[in-house]
C-alpha positions as semicolon CSV with decimal commas, in nm:
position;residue;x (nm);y (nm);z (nm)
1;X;6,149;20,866;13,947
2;X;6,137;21,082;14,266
3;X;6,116;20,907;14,628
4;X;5,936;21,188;14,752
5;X;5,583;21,066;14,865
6;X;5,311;21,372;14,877
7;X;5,032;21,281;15,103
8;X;4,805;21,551;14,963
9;X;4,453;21,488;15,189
10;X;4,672;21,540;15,505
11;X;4,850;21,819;15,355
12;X;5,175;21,603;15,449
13;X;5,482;21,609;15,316
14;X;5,686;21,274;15,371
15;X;6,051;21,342;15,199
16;X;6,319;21,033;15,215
17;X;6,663;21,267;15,234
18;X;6,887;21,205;14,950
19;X;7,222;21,157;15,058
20;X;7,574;21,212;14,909
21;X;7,695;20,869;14,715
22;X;8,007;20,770;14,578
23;X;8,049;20,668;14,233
24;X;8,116;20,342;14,326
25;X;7,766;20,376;14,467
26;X;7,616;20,550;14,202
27;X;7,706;20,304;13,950
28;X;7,583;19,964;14,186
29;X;7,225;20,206;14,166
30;X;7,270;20,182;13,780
31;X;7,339;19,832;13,793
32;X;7,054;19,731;14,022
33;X;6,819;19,898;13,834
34;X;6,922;19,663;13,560
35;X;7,200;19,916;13,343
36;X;7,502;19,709;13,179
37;X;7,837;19,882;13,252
38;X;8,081;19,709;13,068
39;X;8,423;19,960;13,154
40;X;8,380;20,087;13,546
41;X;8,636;20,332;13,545
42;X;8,552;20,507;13,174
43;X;8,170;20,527;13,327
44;X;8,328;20,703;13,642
45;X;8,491;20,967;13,484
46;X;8,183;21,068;13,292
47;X;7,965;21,026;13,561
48;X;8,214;21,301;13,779
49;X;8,246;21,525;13,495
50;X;7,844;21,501;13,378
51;X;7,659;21,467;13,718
52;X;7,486;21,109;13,785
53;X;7,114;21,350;13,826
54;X;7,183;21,523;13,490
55;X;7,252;21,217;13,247
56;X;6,967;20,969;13,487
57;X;6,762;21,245;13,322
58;X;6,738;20,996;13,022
59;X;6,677;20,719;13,171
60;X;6,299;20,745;13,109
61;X;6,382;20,664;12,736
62;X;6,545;20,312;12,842
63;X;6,240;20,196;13,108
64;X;6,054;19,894;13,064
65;X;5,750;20,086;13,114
66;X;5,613;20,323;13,350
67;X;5,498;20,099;13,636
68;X;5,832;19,906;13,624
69;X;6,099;20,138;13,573
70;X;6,414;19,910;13,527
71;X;6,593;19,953;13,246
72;X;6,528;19,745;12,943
73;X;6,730;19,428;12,969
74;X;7,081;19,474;12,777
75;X;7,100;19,874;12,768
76;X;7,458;19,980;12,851
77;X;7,561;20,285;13,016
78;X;7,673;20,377;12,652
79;X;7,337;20,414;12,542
80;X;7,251;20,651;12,810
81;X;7,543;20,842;12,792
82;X;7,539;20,875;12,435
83;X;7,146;21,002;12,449
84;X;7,284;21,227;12,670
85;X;7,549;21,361;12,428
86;X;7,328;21,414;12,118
87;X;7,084;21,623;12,324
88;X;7,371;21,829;12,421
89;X;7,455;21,859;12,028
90;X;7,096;21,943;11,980
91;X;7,108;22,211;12,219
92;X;7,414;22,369;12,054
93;X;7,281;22,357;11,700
94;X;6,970;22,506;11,772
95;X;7,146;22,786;12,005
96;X;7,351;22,875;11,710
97;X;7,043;22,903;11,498
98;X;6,854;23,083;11,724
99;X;7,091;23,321;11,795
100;X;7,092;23,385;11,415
101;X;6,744;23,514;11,442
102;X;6,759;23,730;11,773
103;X;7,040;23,893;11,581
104;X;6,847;23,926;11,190
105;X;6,540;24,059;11,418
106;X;6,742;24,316;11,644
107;X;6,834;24,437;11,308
108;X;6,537;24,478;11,143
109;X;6,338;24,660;11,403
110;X;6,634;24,886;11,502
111;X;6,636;24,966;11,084
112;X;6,291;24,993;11,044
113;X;6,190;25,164;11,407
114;X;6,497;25,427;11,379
115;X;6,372;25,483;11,025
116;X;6,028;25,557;11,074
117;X;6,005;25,732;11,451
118;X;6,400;25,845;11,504
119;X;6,667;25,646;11,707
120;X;6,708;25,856;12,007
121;X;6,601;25,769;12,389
122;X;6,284;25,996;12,331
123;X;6,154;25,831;12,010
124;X;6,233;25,475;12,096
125;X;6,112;25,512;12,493
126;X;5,814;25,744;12,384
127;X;5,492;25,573;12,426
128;X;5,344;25,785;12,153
129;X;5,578;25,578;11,889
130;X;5,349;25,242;11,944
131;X;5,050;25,089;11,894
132;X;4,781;25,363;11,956
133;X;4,575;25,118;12,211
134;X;4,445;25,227;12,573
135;X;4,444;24,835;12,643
136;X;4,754;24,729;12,574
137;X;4,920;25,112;12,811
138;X;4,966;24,925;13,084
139;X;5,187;24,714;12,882
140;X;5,353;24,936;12,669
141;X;5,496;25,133;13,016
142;X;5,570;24,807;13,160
143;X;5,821;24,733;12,921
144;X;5,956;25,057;12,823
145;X;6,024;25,062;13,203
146;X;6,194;24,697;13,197
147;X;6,366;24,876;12,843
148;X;6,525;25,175;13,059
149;X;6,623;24,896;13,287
150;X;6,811;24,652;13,071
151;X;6,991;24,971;12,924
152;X;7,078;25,097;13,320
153;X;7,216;24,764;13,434
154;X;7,395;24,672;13,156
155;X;7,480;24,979;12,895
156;X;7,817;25,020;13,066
157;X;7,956;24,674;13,055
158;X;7,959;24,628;12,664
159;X;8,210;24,876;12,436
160;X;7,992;25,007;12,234
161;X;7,682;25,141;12,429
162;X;7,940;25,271;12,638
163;X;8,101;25,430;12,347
164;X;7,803;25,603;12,274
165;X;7,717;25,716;12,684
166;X;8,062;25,855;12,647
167;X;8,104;26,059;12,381
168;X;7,757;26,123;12,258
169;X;7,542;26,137;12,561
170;X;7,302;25,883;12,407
171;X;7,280;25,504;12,324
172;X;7,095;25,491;11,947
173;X;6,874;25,221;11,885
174;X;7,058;25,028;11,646
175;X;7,338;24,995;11,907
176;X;7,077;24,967;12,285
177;X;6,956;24,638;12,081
178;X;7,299;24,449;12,223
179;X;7,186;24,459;12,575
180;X;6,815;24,379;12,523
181;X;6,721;24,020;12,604
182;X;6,577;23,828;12,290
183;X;6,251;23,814;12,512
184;X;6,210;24,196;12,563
185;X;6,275;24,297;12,178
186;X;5,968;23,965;12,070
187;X;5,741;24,178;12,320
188;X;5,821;24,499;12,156
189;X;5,739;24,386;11,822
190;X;5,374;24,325;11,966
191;X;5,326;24,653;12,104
192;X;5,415;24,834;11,757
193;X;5,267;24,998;11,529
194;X;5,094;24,764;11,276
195;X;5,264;24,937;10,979
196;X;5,565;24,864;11,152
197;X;5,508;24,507;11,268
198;X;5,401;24,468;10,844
199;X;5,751;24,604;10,778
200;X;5,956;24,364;10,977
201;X;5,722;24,071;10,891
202;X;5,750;24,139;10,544
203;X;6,160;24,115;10,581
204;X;6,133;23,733;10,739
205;X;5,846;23,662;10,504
206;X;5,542;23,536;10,754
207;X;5,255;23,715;10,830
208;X;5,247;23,924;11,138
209;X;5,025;23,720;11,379
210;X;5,319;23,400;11,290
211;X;5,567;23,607;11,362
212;X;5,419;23,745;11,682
213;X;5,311;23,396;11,736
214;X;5,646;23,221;11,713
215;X;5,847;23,515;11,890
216;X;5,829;23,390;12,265
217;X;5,869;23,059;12,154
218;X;6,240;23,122;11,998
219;X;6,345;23,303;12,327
220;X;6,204;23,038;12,564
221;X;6,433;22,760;12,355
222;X;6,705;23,006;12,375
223;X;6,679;23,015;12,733
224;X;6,643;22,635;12,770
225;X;6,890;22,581;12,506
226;X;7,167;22,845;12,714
227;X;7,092;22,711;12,998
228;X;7,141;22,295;12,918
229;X;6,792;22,207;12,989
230;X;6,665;21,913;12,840
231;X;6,559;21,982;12,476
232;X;6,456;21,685;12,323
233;X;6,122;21,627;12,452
234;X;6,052;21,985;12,542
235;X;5,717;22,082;12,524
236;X;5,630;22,480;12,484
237;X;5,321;22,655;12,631
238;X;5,215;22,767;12,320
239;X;5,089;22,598;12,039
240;X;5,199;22,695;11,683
241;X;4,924;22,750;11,395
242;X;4,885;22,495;11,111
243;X;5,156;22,537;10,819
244;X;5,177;22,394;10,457
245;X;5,467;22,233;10,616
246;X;5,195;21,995;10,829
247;X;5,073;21,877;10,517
248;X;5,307;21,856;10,256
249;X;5,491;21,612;10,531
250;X;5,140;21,400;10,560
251;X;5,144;21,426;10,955
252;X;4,916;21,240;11,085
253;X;4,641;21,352;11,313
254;X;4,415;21,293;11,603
255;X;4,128;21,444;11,725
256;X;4,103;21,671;11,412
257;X;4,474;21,815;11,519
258;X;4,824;21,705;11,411
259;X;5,015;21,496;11,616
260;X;5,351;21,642;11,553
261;X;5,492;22,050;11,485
262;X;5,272;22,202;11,705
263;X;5,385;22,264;12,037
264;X;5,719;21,979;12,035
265;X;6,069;22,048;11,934
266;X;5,933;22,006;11,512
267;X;5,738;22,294;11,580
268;X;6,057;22,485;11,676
269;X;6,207;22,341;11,309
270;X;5,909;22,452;11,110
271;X;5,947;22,778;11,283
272;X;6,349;22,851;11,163
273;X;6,227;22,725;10,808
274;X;6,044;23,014;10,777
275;X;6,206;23,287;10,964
276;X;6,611;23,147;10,834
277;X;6,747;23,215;10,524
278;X;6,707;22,849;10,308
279;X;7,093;22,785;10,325
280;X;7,132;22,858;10,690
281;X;6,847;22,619;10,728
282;X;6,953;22,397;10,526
283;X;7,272;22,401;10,702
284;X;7,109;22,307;11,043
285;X;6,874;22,038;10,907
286;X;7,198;21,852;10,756
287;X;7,380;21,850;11,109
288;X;7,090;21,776;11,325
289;X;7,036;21,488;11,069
290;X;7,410;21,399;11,116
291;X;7,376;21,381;11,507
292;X;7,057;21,174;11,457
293;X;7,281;20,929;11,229
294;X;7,542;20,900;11,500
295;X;7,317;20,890;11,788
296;X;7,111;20,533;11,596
297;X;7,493;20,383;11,580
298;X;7,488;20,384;11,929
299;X;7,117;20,255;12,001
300;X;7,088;19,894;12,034
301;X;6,800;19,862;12,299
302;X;6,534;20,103;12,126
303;X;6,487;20,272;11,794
304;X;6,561;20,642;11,654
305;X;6,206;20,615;11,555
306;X;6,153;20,620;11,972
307;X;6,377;20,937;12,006
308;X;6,217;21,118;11,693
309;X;5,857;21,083;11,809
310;X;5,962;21,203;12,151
311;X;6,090;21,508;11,952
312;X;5,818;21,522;11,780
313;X;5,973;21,496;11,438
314;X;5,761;21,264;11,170
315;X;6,009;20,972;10,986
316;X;6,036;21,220;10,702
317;X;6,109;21,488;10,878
318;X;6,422;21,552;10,681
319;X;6,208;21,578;10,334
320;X;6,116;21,950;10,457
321;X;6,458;22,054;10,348
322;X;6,348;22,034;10,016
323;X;6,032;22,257;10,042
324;X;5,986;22,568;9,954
């Protein structure tokens, strides 16, 4: 995968340079390592527009096996690219999605903070309006500090914070919400007040340690997902708790835990079934389903079933459409 050799004991680095190659030399690497490419010039032009290190990203799908890490005799350059191109479709659906709940919680807390402690600078960057607990003080004036910063750097570039600066002296919170990263607003809902945490779990109907749970995890796919990262196989930090979802779907387990929806891309799924509305989820599930579809057209060398379990999604994963 990587020609770099560590030599650890020695605390020696031994790094073979990589040098610049043409894509006439790119694709004789493909084809030594055993990848069919049936029309040179078509794989070319997606190998300059795509990047040769970007879509050889995939290629771990296609290996024989880890020690010999050819690619499996017959798989075309179509196969590879077309991996590549559903995980880019999987990005964008899930962006979309995700985006959908940043906004719906942005929303809610502006409502339901402005409502209860005022919507001024001095209520919504007053310690006194949070969670009433000396350990978490540090953190509470860490991030009203990173708050005041977002709002600095980037309250005059969008209309209508500057709007506000302009004419009123003062950004509300309903409106400071637009420059606020999706990660900064999921660590203010854990520094609230628990009424107020109840309030806005209540709204997305999960408790409030789910919701506080499955916070960071939206804005690190968001991230990923903005970014072009590999999604597919993504595995989070944290670990989602057990839904009904888990067993009405009969995953399987191991080791008294379930194999799949707990820290893989299904996790992220059974996370927007409960915090989406059911048609926007519904919505999703039908085009990541379609992408699935046209991705197995292409596949000739492996199965979907090898892509879905890398995802982490369970054969019937498209059954939790119809659940409550």
């Amino acid at each position: 995968m990587i020609c770099d050799i560590m030599v650890m004991q020695n605390k020696v680095a031994i790094v073979k340079d990589k040098t610049f190659k043409s894509l006439d030399e790119q694709i004789a690497i493909l084809r030594t390592k055993g990848l069919t490419i049936n029309d040179e010039e078509l794989t070319k032009d997606i190998l300059l527009r795509e990047n040769y290190f970007f879509l050889t990203g995939y290629r771990f799908l296609f290996m024989r096996s880890l020690n010999d890490r050819r690619f499996i005799e017959g798989t075309k350059f179509e196969e590879l690219y077309a991996m590549f191109v559903f995980d880019r479709q999987l990005r964008n659906i899930l962006f979309k999605n995700i985006l959908v709940v940043e906004n719906n919680l942005k929303s809610i807390m502006s409502y339901v903070l402005s409502k209860n402690h005022g919507f001024k600078e001095k209520n919504y960057l007053n310690p006194n309006n949070f969670v009433h607990d000396s350990s978490k003080n540090k953190q509470i004036n860490d991030l009203i500090h990173k708050m005041k910063r977002q709002i600095s750097i980037n309250g005059k570039q969008h209309s209508a914070t500057s709007h506000y600066l302009t004419n009123y002296g003062y950004i509300p919170l309903w409106v400071v919400v637009k420059v606020l990263s999706f990660g900064i607003v999921g660590e203010l809902y854990t520094i609230l007040q628990k009424e107020d945490q109840k309030e806005v779990a209540e709204v997305f109907k999960v408790e409030i340690d789910s919701l506080e749970e499955y916070l960071p995890i939206l804005a690190n796919y968001r991230n990923l997902c903005a970014h072009e990262d590999i999604c597919y196989l993504n595995r989070s930090q944290a670990v989602i708790g057990n839904t009904l979802y888990h067993n009405l779907l009969n995953i399987p387990k191991m080791d008294g835990e379930y194999i799949y929806g707990k820290d893989d891309l299904f996790a992220l799924i059974i996370i927007l079934k409960r915090v989406l509305k059911r048609d926007d989820f519904s919505m999703m599930l039908n085009e990541l389903s379609y992408e699935l579809d046209i991705l197995e057209g292409k596949l000739t060398t492996i199965p979907i079933e090898k892509i879905l379990d890398q995802m982490g999604f369970p054969v019937n994963y498209r059954d939790i459409g119809r659940m409550i």
